[in-house]
C-alpha positions as MATLAB code, in Angstrom:
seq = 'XXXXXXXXXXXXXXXXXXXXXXXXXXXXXXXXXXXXXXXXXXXXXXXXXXXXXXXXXXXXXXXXXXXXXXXXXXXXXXXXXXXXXXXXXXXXXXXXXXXXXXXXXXXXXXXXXXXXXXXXXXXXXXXXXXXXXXXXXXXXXXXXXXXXXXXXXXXXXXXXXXXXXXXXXXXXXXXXXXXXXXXXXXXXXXXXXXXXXXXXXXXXXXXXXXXXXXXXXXXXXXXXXXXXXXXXXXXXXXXXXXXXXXXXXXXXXXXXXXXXXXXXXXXXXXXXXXXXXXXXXXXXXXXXXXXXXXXXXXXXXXXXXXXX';
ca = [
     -39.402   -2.193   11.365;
     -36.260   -2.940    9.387;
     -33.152   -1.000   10.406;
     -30.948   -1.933    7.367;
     -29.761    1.142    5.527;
     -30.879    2.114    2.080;
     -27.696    3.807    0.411;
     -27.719    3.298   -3.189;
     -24.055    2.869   -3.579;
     -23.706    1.400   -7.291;
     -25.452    4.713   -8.015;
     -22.187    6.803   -7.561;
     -20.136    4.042   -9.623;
     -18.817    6.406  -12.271;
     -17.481    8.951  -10.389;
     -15.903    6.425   -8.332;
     -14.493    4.893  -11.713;
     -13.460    8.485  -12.598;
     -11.863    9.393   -9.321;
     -10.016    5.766   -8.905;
      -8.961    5.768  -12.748;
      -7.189    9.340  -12.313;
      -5.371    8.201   -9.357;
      -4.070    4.744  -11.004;
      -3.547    6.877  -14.035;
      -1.376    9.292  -11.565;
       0.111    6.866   -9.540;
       1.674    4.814  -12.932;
       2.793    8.356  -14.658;
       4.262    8.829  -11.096;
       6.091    5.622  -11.122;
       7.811    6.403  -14.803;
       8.846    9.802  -13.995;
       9.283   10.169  -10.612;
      10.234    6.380   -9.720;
      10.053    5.055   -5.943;
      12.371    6.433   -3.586;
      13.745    3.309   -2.419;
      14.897    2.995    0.656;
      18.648    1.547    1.728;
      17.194   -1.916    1.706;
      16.829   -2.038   -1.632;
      19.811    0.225   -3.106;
      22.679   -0.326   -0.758;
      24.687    1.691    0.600;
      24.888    4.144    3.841;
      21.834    5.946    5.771;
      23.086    8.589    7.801;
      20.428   10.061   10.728;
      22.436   13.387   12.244;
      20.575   15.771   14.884;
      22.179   19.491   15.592;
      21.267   21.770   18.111;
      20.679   24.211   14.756;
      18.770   24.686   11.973;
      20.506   22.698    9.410;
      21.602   24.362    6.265;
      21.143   21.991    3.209;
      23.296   23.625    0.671;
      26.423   23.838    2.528;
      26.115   20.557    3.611;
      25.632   19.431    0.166;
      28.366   21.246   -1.289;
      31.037   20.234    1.126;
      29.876   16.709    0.386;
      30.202   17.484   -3.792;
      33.556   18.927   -3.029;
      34.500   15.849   -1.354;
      34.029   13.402   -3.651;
      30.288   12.641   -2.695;
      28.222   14.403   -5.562;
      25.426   11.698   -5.958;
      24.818   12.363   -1.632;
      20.454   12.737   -0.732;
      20.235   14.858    1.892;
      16.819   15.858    3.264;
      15.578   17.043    6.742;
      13.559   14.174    8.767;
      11.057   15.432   11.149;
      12.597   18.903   11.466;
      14.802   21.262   10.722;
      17.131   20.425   12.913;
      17.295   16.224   12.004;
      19.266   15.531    8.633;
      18.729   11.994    6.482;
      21.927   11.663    4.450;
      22.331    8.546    1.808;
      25.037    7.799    0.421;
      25.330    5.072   -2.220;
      27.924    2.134   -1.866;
      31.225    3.456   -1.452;
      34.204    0.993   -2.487;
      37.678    1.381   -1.099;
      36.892    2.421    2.397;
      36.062    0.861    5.577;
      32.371    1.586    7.180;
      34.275    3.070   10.197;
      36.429    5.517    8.050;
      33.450    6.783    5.583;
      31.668    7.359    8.971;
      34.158    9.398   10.611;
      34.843   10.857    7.286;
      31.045   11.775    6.439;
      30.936   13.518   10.047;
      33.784   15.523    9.807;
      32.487   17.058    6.582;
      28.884   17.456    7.452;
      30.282   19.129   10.919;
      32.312   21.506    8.987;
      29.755   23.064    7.034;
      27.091   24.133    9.642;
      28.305   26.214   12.761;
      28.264   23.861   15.641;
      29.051   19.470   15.159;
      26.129   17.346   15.197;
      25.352   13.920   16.793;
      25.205   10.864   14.668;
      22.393    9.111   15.922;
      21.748    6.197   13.384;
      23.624    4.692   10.930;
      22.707    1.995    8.691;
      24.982    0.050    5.747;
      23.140   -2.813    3.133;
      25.583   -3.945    0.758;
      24.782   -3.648   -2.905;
      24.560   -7.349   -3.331;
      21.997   -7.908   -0.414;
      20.048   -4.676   -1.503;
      19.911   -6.534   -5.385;
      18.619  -10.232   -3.440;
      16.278   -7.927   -1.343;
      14.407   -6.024   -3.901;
      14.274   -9.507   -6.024;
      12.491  -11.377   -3.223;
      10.673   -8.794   -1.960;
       8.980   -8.521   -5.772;
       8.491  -12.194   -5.577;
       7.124  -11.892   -2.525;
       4.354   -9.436   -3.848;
       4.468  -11.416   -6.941;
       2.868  -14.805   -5.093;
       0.471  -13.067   -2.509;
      -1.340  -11.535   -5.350;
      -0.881  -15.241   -7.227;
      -2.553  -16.578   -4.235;
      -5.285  -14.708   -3.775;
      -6.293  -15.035   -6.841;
      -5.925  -18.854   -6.898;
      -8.634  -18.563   -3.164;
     -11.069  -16.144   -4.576;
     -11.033  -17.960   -8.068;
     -12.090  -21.405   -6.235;
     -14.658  -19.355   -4.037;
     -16.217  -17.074   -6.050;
     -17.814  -17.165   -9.677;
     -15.315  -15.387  -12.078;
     -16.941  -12.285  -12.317;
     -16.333  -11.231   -8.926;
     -13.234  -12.875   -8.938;
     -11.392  -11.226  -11.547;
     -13.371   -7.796   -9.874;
     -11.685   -8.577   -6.506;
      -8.381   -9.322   -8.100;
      -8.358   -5.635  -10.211;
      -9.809   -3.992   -7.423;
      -6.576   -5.285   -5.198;
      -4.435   -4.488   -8.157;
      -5.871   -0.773   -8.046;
      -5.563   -0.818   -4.234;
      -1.578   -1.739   -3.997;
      -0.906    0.754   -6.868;
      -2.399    3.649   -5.757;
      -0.826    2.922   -2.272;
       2.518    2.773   -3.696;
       1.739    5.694   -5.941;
       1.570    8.136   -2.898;
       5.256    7.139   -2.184;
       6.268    7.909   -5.517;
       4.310   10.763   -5.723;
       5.542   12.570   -2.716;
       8.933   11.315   -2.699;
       8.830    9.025    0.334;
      11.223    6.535    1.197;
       9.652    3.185    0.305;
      12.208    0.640    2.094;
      11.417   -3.168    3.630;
       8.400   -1.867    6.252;
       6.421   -0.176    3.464;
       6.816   -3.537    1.237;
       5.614   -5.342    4.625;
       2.622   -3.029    4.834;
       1.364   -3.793    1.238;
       1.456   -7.566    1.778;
      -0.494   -7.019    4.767;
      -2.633   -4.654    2.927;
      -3.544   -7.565    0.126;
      -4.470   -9.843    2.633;
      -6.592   -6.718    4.918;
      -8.273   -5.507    1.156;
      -9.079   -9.350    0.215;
     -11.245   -9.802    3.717;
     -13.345   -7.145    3.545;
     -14.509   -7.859   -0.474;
     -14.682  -11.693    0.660;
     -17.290  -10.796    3.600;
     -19.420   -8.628    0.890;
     -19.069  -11.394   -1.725;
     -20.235  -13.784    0.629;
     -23.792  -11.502    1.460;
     -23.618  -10.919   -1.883;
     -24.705  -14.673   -2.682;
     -26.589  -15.319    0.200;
     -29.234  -12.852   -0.925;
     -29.197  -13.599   -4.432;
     -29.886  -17.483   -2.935;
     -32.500  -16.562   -0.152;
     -34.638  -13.630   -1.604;
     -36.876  -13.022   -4.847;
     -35.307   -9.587   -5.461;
     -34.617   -9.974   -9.047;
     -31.939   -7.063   -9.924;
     -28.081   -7.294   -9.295;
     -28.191   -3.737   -8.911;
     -30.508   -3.971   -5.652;
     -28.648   -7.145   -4.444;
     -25.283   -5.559   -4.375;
     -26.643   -2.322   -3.129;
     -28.559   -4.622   -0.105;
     -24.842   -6.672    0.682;
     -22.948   -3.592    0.833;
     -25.593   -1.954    3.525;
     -25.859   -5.139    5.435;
     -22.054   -5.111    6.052;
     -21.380   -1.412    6.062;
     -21.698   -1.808   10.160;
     -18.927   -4.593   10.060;
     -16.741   -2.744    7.343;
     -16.940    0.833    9.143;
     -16.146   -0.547   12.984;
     -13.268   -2.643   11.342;
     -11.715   -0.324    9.287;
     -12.003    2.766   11.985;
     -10.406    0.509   14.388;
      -7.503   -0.063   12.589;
      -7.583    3.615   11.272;
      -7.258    4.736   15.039;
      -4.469    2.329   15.790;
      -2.406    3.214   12.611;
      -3.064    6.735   13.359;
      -1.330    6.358   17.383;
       1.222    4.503   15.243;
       1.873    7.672   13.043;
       2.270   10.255   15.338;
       3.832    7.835   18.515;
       5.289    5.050   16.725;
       8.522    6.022   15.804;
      10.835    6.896   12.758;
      11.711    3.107   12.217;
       7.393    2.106   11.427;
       6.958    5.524   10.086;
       6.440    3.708    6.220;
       4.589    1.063    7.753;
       2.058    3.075    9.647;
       1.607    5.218    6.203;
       1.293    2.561    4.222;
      -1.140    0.972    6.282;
      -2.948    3.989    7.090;
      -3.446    5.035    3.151;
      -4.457    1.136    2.225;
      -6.577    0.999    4.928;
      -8.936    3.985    3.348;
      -7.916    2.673    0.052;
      -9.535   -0.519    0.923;
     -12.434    0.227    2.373;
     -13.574    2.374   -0.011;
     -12.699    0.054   -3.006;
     -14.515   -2.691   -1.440;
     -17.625    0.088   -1.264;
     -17.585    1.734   -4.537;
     -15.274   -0.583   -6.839;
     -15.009   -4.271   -6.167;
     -18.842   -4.920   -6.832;
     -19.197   -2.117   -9.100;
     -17.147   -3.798  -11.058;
     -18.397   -7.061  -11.047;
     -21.611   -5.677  -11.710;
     -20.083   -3.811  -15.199;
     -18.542   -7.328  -15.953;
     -22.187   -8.542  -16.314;
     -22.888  -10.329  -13.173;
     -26.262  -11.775  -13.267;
     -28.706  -14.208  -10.889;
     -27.930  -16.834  -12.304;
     -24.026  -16.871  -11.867;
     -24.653  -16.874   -8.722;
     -27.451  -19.348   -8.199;
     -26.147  -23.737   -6.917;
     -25.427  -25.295   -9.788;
     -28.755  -27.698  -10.287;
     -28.040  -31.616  -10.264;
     -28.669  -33.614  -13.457;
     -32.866  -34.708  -13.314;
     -31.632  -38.440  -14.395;
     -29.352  -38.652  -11.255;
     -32.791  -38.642   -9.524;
     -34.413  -41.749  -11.570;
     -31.692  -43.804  -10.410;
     -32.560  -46.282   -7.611;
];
């Protein structure tokens, strides 16, 4: 008795189309209004990490920083109330040992009690520029490569599916940092170049059973055969991907502020690559026209045979 599941997948393509093209949709709009909150790799300048014994009052901090000279200051709370993030960009004219003990004595006079500087970070605008550039690059050539591998692997249809499906996996990923406002710095980048690589295996192992059946059985629809790959490695793709999910999750909640953007990054590509690789990769190859006979060996020339 056969023990392979029987989802029909493909079935549930257009809402998946719908719900992935309003997100993309979102996540672009996002990106034009909104913009990424980029971290002090990329900008320059100085990252500020204060704890008080308090609650922290915002506004007066932010005013005493205004009336000091330091109107374009972010200030937000990080993990509590009682943790402040302050950014400052690059500051000219001043040593990094002066603008700290200057930053600290205005922050402390605003609230009742002093706080305690517990981080402090400084990227110079230069380096931030080189950063950004090379981290784009960076992006730039992993996506360049994966489409050179799946291009020589695969038949073009599921290629170019694979390749927009990654393309709608990194955006949407990115798209929850611009959305909510999170600080997208040199970890986050890190995550989604891990994430093209993670999103690329799991479409690559359904590709692969993807062929296979079309080459070993008689079933004649592409519809069947993809619905058939995706339940043969839903086992593979589930354990895998909850696996990770735990890990990323310990890393979340236990992992510290420092892989905070990692772990999120990770943790939202992670879903966002599973369930592409479910409802959109082969979905799309089969809107693209896929057929039997793309996938079928190429057959060798009959006079090839004749020769002795």
């Amino acid at each position: 008795m056969s023990t392979t599941r029987n989802i029909d997948f493909l079935s549930k393509k257009t809402f998946a189309y719908i719900f992935s093209g309003s997100l993309f949709i979102i996540s672009i709009l996002s990106f034009f209004i909104n913009g990424l909150q980029l971290g002090i790799d990329f900008t320059g300048g100085s990252v500020y990490e204060i704890h008080y014994d308090q609650s922290v009052d915002l506004d007066k901090m932010r005013n005493a920083l205004e009336q000091q000279g330091f109107a374009d200051a972010n200030l937000q709370h990080f993990g509590s109330s009682q943790e402040v993030l302050l950014r400052l960009k690059p500051v000219t004219d001043i040593s990094q040992k002066q603008l700290t003990e200057k930053v600290q004595s205005i922050t402390d006079s605003s609230q009742a009690q002093p706080g305690e500087i517990r981080r402090v970070e400084f990227v110079g605008p230069q380096v931030g520029e080189d950063l950004i550039n090379n981290g784009g690059l960076a992006l730039l050539f992993a996506f360049i490569g994966v489409m050179i591998y799946v291009s020589i692997r695969f038949e073009w249809k599921l290629s170019v599916a694979a390749i927009v499906a990654l393309f709608h996996d990194s955006i949407i990923t990115m798209g929850f940092f611009s959305v909510f406002g999170w600080e997208f710095d040199l970890t986050v980048l890190s995550a989604i170049l891990a994430l093209v690589g993670y999103s690329t295996n799991d479409k690559i192992v359904i590709y692969d059973r993807i062929r296979e059946i079309t080459r070993t059985t008689r079933i004649q629809s592409m519809n069947e055969i993809i619905n058939l790959a995706i339940n043969e490695t839903l086992s593979r793709t589930i354990l895998v991907s909850f696996t990770v999910f735990l890990t990323l999750l310990a890393l979340v909640f236990l992992g510290g502020k420092i892989i905070h953007g990692f772990a999120i990054a990770m943790l939202i590509g992670v879903i966002k690559g599973t369930y592409s690789s479910i409802y959109i990769g082969s979905a799309l190859a089969l809107s693209f026209g896929l057929s039997r006979e793309d996938l079928m060996p190429a057959k060798k020339d009959a006079t090839l045979d004749q020769l002795p």
